[in-house]
C-alpha positions in Angstrom: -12.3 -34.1 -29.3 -10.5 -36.3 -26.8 -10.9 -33.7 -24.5 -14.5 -33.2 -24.6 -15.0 -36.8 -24.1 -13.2 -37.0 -21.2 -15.2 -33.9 -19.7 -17.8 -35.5 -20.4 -17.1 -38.5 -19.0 -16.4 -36.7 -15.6 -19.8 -35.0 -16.2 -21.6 -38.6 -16.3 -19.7 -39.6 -13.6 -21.1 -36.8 -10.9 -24.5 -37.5 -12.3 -24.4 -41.4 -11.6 -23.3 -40.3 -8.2 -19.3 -41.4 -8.3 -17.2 -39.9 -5.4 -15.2 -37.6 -7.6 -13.2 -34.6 -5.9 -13.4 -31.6 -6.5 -10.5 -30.9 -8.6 -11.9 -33.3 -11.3 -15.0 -31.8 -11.0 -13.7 -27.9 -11.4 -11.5 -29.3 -14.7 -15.0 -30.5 -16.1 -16.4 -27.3 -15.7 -13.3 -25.6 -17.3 -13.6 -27.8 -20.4 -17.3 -27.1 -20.4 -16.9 -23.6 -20.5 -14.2 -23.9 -23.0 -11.6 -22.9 -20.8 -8.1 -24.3 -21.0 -6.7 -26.8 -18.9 -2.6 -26.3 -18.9 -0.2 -28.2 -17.8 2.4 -26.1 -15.1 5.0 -24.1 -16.9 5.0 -21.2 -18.6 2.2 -18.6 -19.9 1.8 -15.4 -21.3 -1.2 -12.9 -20.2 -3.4 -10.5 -22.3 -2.5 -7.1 -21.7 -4.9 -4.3 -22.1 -6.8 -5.3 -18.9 -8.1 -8.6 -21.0 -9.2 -11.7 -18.7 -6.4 -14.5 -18.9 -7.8 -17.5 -17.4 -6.2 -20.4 -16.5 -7.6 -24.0 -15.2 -5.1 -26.1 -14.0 -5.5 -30.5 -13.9 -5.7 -30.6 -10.1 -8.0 -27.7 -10.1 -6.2 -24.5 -9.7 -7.7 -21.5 -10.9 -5.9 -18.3 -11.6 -7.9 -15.3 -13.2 -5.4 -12.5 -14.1 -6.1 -9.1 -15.7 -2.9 -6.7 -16.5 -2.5 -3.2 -18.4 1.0 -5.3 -20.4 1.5 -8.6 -21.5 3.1 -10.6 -19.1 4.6 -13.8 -19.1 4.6 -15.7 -16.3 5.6 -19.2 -14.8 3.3 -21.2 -12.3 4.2 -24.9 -11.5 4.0 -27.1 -8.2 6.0 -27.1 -5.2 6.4 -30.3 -3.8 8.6 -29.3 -1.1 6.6 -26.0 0.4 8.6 -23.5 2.1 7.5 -24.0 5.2 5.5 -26.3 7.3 1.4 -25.6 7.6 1.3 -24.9 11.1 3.2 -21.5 11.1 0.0 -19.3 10.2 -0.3 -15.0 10.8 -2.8 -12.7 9.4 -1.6 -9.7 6.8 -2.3 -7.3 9.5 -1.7 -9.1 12.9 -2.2 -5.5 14.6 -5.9 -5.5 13.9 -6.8 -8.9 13.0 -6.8 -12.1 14.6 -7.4 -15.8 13.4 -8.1 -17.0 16.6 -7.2 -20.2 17.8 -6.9 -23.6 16.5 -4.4 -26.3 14.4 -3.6 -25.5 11.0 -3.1 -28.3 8.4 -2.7 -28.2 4.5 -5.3 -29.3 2.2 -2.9 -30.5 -0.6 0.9 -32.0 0.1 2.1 -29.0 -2.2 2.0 -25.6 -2.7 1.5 -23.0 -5.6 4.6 -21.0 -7.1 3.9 -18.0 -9.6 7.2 -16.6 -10.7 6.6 -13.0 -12.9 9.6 -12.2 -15.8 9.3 -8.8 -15.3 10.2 -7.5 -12.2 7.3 -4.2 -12.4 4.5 -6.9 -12.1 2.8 -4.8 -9.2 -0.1 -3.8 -12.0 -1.2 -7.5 -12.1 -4.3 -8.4 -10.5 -5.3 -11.7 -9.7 -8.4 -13.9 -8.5 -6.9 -17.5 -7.0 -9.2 -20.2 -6.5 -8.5 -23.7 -4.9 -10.9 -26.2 -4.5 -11.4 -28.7 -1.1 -12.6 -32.6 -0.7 -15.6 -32.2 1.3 -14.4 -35.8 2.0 -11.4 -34.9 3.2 -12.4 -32.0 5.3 -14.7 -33.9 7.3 -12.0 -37.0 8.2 -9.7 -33.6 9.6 -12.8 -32.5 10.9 -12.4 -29.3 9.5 -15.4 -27.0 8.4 -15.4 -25.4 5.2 -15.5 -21.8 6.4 -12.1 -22.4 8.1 -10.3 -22.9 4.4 -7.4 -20.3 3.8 -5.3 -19.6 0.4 -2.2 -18.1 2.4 1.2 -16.4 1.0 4.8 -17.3 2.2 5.9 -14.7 3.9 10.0 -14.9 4.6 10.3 -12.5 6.9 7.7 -14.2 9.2 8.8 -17.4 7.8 5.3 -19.1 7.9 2.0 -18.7 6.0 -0.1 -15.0 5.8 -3.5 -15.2 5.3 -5.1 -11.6 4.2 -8.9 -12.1 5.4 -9.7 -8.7 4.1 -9.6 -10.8 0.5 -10.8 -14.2 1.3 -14.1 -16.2 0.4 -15.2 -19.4 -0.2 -18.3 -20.5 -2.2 -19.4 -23.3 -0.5 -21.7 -24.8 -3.4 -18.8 -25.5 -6.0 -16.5 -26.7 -2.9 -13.8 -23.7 -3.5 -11.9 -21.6 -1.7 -10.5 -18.5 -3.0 -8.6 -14.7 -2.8 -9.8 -12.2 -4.7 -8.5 -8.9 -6.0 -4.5 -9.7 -5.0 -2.3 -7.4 -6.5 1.5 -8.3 -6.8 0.4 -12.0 -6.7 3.8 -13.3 -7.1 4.8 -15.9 -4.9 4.0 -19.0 -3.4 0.5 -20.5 -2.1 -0.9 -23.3 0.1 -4.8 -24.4 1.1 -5.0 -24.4 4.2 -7.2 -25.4 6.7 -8.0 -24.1 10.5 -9.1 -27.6 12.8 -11.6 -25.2 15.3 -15.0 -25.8 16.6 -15.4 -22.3 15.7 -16.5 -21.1 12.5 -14.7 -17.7 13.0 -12.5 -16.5 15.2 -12.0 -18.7 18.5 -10.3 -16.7 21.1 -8.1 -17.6 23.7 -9.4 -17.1 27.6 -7.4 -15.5 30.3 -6.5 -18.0 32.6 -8.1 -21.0 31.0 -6.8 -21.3 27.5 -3.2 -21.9 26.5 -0.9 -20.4 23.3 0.6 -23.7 22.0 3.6 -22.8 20.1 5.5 -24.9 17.8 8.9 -25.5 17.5 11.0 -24.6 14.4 11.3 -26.6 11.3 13.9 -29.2 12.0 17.6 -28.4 11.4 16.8 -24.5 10.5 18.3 -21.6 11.9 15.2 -20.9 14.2 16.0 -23.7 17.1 19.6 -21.3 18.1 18.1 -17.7 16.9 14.7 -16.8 17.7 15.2 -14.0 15.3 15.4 -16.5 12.8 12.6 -18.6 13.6 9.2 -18.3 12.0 6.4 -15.8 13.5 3.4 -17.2 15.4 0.5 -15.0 17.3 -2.0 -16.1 20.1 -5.0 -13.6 20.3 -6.6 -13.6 23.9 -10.8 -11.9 24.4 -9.8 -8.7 25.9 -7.7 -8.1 23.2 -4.6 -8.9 24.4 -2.2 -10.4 22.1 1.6 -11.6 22.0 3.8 -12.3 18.7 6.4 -14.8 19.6 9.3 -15.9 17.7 11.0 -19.3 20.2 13.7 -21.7 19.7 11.2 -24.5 21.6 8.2 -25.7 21.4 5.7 -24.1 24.8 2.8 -23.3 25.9 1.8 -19.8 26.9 -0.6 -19.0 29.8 -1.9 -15.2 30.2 -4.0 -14.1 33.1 -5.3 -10.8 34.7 -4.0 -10.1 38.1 -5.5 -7.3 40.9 -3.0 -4.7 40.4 -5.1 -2.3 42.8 -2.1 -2.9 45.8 0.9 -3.2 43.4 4.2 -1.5 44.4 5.3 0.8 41.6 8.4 2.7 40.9 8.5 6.3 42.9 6.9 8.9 40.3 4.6 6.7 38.8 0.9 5.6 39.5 -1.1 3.1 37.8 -4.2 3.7 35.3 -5.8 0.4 36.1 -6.9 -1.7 38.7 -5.7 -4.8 36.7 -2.8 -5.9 34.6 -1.1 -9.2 32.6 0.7 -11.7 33.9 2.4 -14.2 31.7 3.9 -17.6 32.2 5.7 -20.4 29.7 6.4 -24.5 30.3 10.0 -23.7 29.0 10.9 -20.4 31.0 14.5 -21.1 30.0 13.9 -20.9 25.8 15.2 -18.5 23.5 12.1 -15.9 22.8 11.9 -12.5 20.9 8.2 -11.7 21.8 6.0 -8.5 21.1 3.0 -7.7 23.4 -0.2 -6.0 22.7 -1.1 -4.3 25.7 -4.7 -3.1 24.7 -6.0 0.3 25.4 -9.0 1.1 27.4 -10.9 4.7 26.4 -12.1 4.8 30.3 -8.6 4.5 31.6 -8.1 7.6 29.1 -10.8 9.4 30.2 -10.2 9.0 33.9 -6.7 10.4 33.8 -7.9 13.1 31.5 -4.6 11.7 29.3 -3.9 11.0 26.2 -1.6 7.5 24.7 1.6 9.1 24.5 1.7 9.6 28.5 1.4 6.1 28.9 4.4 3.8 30.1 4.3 0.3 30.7 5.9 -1.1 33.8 7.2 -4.5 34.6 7.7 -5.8 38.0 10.8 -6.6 38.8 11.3 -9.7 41.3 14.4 -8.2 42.8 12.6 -4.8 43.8 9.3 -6.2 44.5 7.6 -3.5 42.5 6.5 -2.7 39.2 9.7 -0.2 37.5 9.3 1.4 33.5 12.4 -0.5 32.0 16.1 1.3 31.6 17.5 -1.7 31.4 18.3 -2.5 35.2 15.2 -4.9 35.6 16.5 -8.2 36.9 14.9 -10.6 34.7 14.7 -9.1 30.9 16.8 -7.4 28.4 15.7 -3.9 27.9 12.1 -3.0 26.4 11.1 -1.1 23.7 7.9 0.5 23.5 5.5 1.7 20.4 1.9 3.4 21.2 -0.4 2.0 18.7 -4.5 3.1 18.4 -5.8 0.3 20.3 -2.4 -0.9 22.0 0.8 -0.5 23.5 2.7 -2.7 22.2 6.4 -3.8 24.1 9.1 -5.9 22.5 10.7 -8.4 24.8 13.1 -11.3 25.3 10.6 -13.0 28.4 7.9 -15.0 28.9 7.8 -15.0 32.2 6.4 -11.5 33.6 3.7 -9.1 34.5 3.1 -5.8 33.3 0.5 -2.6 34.5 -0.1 0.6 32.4 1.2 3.7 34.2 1.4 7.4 34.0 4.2 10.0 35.6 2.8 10.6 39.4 2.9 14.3 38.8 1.3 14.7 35.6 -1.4 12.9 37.3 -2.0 14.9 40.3 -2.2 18.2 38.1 -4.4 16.5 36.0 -6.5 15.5 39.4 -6.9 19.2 40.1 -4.2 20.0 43.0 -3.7 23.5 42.1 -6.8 25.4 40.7 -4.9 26.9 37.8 -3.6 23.8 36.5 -7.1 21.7 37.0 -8.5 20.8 33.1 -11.8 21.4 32.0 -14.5 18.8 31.0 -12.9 17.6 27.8 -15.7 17.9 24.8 -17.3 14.8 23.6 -15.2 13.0 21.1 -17.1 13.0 17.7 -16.2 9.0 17.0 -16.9 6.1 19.1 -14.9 5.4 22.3 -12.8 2.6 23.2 -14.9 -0.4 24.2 -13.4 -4.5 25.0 -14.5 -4.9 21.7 -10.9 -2.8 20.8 -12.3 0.3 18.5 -10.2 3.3 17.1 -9.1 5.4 19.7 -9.5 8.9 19.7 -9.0 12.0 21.9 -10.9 14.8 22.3 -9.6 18.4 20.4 -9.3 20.6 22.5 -12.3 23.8 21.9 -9.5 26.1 22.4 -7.4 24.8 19.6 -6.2 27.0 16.7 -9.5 26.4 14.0 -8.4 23.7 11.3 -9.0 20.4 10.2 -8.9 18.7 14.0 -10.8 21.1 15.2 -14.4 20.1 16.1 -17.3 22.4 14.7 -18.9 24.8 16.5 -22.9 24.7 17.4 -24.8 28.3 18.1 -27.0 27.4 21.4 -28.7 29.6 23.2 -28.0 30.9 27.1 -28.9 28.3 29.3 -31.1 30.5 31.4 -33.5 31.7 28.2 -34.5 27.9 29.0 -34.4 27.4 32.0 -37.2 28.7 34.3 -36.0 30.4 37.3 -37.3 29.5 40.9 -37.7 32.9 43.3 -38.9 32.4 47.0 -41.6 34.2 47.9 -42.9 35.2 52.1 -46.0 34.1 52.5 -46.9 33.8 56.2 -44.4 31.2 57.7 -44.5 29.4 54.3 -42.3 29.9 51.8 -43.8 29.5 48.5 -41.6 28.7 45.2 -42.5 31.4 42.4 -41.3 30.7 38.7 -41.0 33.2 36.5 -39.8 33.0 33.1 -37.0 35.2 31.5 -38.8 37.3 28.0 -38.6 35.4 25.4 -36.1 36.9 22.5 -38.1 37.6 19.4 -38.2 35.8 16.5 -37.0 36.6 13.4 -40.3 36.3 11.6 -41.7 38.6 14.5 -38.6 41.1 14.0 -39.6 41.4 10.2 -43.3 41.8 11.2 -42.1 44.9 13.9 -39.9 46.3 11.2 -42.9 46.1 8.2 -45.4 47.8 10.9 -43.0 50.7 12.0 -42.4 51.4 7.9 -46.1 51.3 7.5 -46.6 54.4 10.4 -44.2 56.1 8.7 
C-alpha cells in the first residue's frame, strides 16, 4: 500500500509538471507495472529461460533470462574503477567512436558479481536512464549516451556499439542482448557536436590524450597504463598507451621523391607522418596503416607482400625495421583486412607502405614469362576510403574448390563480333562486313532432327 501511494505520488507529480528526473520517473513506472523495486544486494534468477526483472531506486534496469537459477549480487560502486575519460570500442579494429570528451552521467558505477563461475548462458538487457536536464548543462546530446564495461586489460571503459540503443522518449539508455554480463558498468556520455562518429582531420585535428590515473602504475609503465584510440577520416588510426598527458598530430606527406632502402619501392605516392608535444614520454603505440584496394591492384600484389618502412633520420631514407633504425625500438608488424597495423615505442615518425623491388618488376612485366595476366574481377566490393573488406582475386587457374570463382559458358567473341574485310574498289577502299553463320539453335537442331526422322 505505501508503495503504491508513493508511485502515485510521483505519477501526480509529472502530471502537474514538477522537474522530476528520470530515475524517479522509471521507479514509477516499475511500481505501475508491478515490478519490483530492490534495494542493491543479493538476488536469485528464474531459470528455465523465465524473465527476471529487476528495477532498481535510482533507476537501474536489469532484465535477465538464464537456462539455471542463478544468484547473483548487484550493488553500487562509489569509487568506479577507473576514471570516465578512458573510453575504447569492443572491436577498436573496425569501429571507431570518433572524437570528443567523455564524462559520466552518475558519480558511480554498476557491479554485477555472478556465484557461479559458468554464468556465460546468462543474457542480459541493461537500461540506465539520463537527466535531460543534465545533459544539456554538459551540453551533451542524447544519442551520444553509452552503458560501457570495465575492461582491465585496457584499463578504461569498452563500449560495444554493435548492442547499444537509447529510446529517446522514456529518457534511457541501454545494451541489449549481453551475454556474460558480469562486471562493472558506467553511463556515459560523449561531449561532441556530432551525433555519431566525429572524425579526426589530417593535419587539422589533434589526438588529446590523457594522462594516467594519479599515483597508478601507468605514469612509469606505459604497458601499464590504460588504452586510448584516436580515429583519423582516411582511416587511419593509432592505439596509444603513454605515461603523459599529449597531444597527437597526423598528417599525409608527398612520399613520390622519398629515399627508400635498396630493394624496396613504394606502393603509394603518399604516407603518415606523426608528431607529439611530449616527444620524450613513455608510449607503447599501435598503428593502423589502412589498405588501399588500388595500391593492390596496381602492383598486381596481394597484403602479405606488403612491408612498412620508417624513415630513419640517420640514413635519410625510408628502411623496413631490423632493429638498426636510429630513433625506435624494433617494430612488429600484423597484416589485417583493411590495415597494417605496426606496434611501436614512437610518436615521432613517418611511415610509407612498400613492396620487395624485385617482386615488383616481375610483376611489371620485365621478362615475358614471368608477366601476370589480367587478374579476374573480384566477386565482393573493392577497397574504397570508406575502409571495406579486402579481397583478392582467385586465381582462374586455381585447383576447383570453395575459393574458386564459378565459371560462366560465353560464347567466342568473334560469333559476335562482325568482321570488317577491305574491299578494291577503284582507288577507294570500301569496308565490307560480313557476319560469321550463326550456330544453330537448339530448338532449330530438334526441328532438323524431327524433319530428317520424318524422310525416313
Amino acid at each position: 500500500m505505501k508503495l503504491s501511494f508513493v508511485a502515485l505520488f510521483l505519477l501526480v507529480e509529472v502530471s502537474l509538471g514538477f522537474n522530476i528526473d528520470a530515475s524517479a520517473i522509471r521507479a514509477a513506472e516499475a511500481a505501475q507495472i508491478g515490478e519490483e523495486t530492490p534495494h542493491f544486494g543479493n538476488f536469485t534468477i528464474h531459470g528455465q529461460i523465465q524473465p527476471t526483472s529487476l528495477t532498481f531506486p535510482d533507476g537501474l534496469h536489469l532484465l535477465l533470462y538464464s537456462p539455471s537459477a542463478q544468484n547473483v549480487s548487484i550493488e553500487k560502486k562509489d569509487q568506479p574503477s577507473a576514471p570516465s575519460g578512458f573510453v575504447t570500442p569492443l572491436d577498436s579494429a573496425a569501429v571507431s567512436l570518433g572524437s570528443g570528451s567523455w564524462m559520466a552521467m552518475y558519480n558511480y558505477s554498476w557491479s554485477i558479481n555472478f556465484e557461479s563461475q559458468s554464468a556465460d548462458d546468462v543474457i542480459a538487457t541493461i537500461e540506465v536512464p539520463y537527466s535531460r536536464e543534465t545533459l544539456q548543462e554538459l551540453g551533451i546530446r542524447y544519442e551520444n549516451t553509452f552503458i560501457a564495461r570495465f575492461d582491465s586489460i585496457r584499463g578504461g571503459w569498452v563500449i560495444d556499439t554493435s548492442k547499444a540503443s537509447v529510446e529517446s522518449n522514456r529518457n534511457l539508455t541501454r545494451v541489449v542482448g549481453l551475454s556474460s554480463p558480469g562486471g562493472e558498468y558506467m553511463l556515459l556520455g560523449r561531449k561532441s557536436g556530432e551525433s555519431h562518429n566525429a572524425f579526426l582531420r589530417p593535419g587539422s585535428s589533434n589526438f588529446q590524450v590523457e594522462a594516467p590515473p594519479a599515483n597508478s602504475l601507468g605514469q612509469t609503465d606505459p604497458s601499464k597504463a590504460p588504452v586510448q584510440i584516436g580515429t583519423w577520416a582516411d582511416g587511419f588510426q593509432l592505439e596509444v598507451r603513454s605515461c603523459k598527458r599529449m597531444r597527437v598530430n597526423m598528417n599525409l606527406f608527398n612520399a613520390s621523391e622519398s629515399k627508400v632502402q635498396s630493394g624496396f619501392k613504394a606502393i603509394s605516392s603518399y604516407g603518415y607522418m606523426v608528431n607529439t608535444s611530449e616527444p620524450d614520454s613513455k608510449v607503447a603505440v599501435v598503428a593502423r596503416i589502412p589498405l588501399r584496394q588500388s595500391q593492390i591492384d596496381a602492383q598486381l600484389l596481394n597484403n602479405s607482400q606488403l612491408q612498412v618502412a620508417q624513415l630513419d633520420p640517420a640514413s635519410g631514407e625510408f628502411r623496413i625495421d631490423d632493429g638498426s633504425l636510429a630513433n625506435t625500438t624494433s617494430i612488429s608488424r600484423r597484416t589485417l583486412p583493411r590495415s597494417i597495423e605496426i606496434a611501436t615505442s614512437s610518436l615521432d615518425a613517418k611511415w610509407i607502405l612498400v613492396v620487395p623491388e624485385v617482386l615488383a618488376a616481375k610483376l611489371a612485366g620485365s621478362s615475358p614469362e614471368l608477366a601476370p595476366s589480367a587478374p579476374s574481377p573480384s566477386p565482393t566490393s573493392t577497397i574504397m576510403d570508406c575502409g571495406e573488406p579486402l579481397t583478392t582475386a582467385t586465381s582462374t587457374d586455381s585447383t576447383p574448390g570453395l575459393n574458386s570463382p564459378i565459371a560462366t559458358a560465353t560464347g567466342s567473341m568473334s560469333s559476335a563480333v562482325p568482321i570488317a574485310t577491305p574491299l578494291n574498289d577503284g582507288a577507294e577502299k570500301v569496308m565490307k562486313l560480313e557476319r560469321v553463320p550463326k550456330a544453330p539453335s537448339r530448338s532449330r537442331m530438334r526441328r532438323i532432327r524431327y524433319a530428317k526422322s520424318e524422310l525416313l
